[in-house]
C-alpha positions in Angstrom: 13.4 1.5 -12.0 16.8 2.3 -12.8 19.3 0.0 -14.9 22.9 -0.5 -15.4 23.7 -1.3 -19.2 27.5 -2.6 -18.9 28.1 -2.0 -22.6 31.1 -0.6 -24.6 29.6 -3.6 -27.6 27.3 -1.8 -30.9 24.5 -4.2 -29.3 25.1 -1.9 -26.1 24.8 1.0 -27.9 21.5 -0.1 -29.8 20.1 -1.1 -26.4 20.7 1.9 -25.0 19.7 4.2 -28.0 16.2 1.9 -28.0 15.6 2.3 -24.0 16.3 6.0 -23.4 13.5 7.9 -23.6 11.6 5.3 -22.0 13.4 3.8 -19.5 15.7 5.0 -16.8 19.2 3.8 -17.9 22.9 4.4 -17.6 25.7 3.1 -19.4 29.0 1.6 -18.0 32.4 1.6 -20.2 35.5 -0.3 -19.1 37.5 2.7 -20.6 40.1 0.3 -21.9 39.5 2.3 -25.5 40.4 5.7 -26.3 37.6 7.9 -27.8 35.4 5.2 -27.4 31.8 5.7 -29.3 29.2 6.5 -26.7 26.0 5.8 -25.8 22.6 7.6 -25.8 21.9 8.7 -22.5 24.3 8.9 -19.6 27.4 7.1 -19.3 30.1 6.2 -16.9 33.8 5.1 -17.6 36.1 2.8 -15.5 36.2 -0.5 -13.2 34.3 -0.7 -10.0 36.7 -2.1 -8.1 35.8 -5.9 -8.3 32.5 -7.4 -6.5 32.8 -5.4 -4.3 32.9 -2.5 -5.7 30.2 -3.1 -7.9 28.3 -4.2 -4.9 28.3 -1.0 -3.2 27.5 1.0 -6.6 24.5 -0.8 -7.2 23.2 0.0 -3.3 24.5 3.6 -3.8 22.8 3.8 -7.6 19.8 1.9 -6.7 19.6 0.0 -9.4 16.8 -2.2 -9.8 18.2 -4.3 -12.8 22.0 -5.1 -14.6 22.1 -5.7 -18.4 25.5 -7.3 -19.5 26.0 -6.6 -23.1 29.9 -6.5 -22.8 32.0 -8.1 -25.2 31.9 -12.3 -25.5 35.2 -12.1 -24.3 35.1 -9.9 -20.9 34.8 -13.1 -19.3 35.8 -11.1 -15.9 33.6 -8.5 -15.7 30.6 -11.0 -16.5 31.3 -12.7 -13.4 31.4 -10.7 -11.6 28.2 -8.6 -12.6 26.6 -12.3 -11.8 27.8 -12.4 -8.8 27.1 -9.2 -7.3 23.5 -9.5 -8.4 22.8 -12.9 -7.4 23.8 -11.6 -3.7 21.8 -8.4 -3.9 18.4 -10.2 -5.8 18.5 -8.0 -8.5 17.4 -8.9 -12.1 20.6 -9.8 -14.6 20.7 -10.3 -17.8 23.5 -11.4 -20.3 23.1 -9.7 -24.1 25.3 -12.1 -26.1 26.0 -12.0 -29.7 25.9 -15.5 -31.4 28.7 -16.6 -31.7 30.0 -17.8 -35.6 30.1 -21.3 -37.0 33.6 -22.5 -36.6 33.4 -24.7 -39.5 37.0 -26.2 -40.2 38.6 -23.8 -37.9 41.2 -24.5 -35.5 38.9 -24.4 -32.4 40.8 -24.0 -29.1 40.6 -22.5 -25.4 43.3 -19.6 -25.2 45.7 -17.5 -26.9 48.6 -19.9 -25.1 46.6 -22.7 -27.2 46.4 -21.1 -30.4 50.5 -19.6 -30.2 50.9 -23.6 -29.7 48.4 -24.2 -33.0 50.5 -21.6 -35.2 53.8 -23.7 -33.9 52.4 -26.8 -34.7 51.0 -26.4 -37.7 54.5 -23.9 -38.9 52.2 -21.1 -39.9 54.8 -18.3 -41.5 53.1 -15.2 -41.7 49.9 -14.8 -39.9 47.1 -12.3 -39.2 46.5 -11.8 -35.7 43.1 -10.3 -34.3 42.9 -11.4 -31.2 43.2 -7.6 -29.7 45.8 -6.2 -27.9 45.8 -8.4 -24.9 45.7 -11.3 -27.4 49.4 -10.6 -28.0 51.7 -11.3 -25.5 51.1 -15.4 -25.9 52.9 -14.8 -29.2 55.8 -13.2 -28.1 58.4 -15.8 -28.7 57.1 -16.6 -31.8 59.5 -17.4 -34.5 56.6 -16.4 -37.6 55.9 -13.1 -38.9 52.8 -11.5 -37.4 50.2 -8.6 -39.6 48.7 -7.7 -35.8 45.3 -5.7 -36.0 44.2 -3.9 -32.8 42.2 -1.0 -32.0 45.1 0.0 -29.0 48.6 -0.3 -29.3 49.9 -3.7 -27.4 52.5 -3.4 -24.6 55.8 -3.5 -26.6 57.3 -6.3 -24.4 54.1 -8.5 -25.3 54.8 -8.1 -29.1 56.2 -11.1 -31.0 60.1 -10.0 -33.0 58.5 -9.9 -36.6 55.5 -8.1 -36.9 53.7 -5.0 -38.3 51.0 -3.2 -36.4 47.8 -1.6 -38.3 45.7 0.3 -35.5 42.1 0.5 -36.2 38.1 0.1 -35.4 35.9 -1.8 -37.7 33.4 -2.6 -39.1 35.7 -4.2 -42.0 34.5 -5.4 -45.6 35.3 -8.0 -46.9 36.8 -6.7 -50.2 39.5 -4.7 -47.8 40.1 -7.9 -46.0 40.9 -10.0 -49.2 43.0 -7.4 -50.3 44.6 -7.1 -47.0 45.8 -11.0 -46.5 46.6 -10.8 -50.5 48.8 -7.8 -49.8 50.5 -9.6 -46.7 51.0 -13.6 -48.3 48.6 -14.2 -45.1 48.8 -17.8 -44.5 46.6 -18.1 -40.9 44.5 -16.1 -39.6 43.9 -16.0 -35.7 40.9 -14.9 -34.3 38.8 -15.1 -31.1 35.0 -16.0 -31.8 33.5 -12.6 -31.1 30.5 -13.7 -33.4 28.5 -10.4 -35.2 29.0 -8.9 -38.4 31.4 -6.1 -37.6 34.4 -8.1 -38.0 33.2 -11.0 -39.8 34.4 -10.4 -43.3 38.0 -11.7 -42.3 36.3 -15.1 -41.9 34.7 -14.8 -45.4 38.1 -13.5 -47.1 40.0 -16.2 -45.2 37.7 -19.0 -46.7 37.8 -17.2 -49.9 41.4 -17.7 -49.8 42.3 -21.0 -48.6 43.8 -19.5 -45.7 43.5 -21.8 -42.6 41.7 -20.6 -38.8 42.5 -20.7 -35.7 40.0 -19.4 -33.5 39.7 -19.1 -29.6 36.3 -20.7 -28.4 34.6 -18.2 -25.7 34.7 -18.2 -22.3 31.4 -19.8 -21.1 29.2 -17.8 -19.4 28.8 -18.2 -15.3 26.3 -21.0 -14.3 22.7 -20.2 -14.3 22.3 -16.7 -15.4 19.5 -15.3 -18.3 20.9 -14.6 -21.6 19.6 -13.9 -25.1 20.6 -13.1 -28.5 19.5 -9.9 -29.6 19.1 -6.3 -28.8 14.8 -6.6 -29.6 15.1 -9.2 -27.1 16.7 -7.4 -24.3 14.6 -4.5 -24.8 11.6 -6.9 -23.8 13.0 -8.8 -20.8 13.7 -4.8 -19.6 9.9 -3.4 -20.3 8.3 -6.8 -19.5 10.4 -5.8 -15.7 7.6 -3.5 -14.9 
């Protein structure tokens, strides 16, 4: 049996790294990121054009089951990897991080909602790592913005005041502190991505005092499998047969 591993997530790479030499597996990448880490085994990179597209790669491919361990947040390509193997019967299954405790965050359902939370609460100078897409909501902000992406935004989506660091975690949380100390942080604005790659900002935030916002996920499409772990992937894949 052959499976597709949509991946371009460390839990992707794990799974992929623990299924190799056993099972017959290829890995998918958006190619969003430049010089992204790659996966064990082979790997391809771009979009499939939609359903449909992915349809017609999955006949061509034969592939006998779909692994989604994309981020929490590619909410579209989720879809529709449901969708396209709910019509074609073939096993699917969602690898998704748990997401973190909120706490006393500032829980809410989109960038456009959390530009609105920074407004409303007249949050001055905040640290925004909500990725480069995450931007453009902020645009016509009138605060100053410490922006943290891995790829530079569009410049038209980037909010007046604002300094750009470019980088890839994982982060500490000793760099983090120092970072907000550094930059008088007083918000920070996050998505809930959940893992430990980038949770230190949460721990120097609450270190600090300094309020959250945070952008709840996307839910995941009606009825489809989904676990927690890569150990737990690794068996719904053997246990396939």
């Amino acid at each position: 049996m052959r499976v597709l591993l949509l991946g371009g997530t460390a839990e992707g790479r794990a799974l992929a790294k623990a299924l190799h030499s056993r099972i017959d597996i290829v890995s998918s990448l958006a190619g969003r990121v430049p010089d992204p880490a790659l996966p064990v085994g082979p790997v391809r990179v771009g979009g499939f054009g939609g359903v449909d597209g992915l349809r017609r790669w999955l006949l061509d491919e034969r592939i006998g089951a779909v692994i989604d361990a994309t981020h929490p947040f590619a909410a579209t390509m989720t879809a529709h990897a449901a969708q396209a193997c709910a019509e074609l019967q073939i096993p699917h299954l969602v690898l998704a991080r748990p997401a973190w405790d909120p706490g006393d965050a500032i829980v809410v359902e989109s960038d456009t909602k959390a530009a609105e939370a920074v407004a409303r609460h007249d949050f001055s100078r905040v640290f925004l790592t909500t990725g480069r897409s995450g931007t453009r909501a902020f645009a016509g902000s009138d605060s100053w913005f410490l922006i943290r992406a891995v790829t530079e935004p569009d410049p038209a989506a980037l909010p007046r005041r604002h300094q750009l660091v470019l980088s890839r975690g994982p982060y500490r949380y000793d760099g983090e502190l120092a970072l907000m100390r550094e930059h008088r942080i007083d918000a920070l604005v996050t998505k809930n991505s959940g893992g430990q790659m980038t949770r230190a900002k949460l721990d120097a935030a609450a270190a600090l005092g300094i309020p959250v916002v945070m952008v709840a996920r996307p839910p995941l499409p009606a009825g489809v499998a989904a676990v927690g772990s890569v150990e737990q992937a690794a068996q719904w894949v053997t246990g396939l047969g």
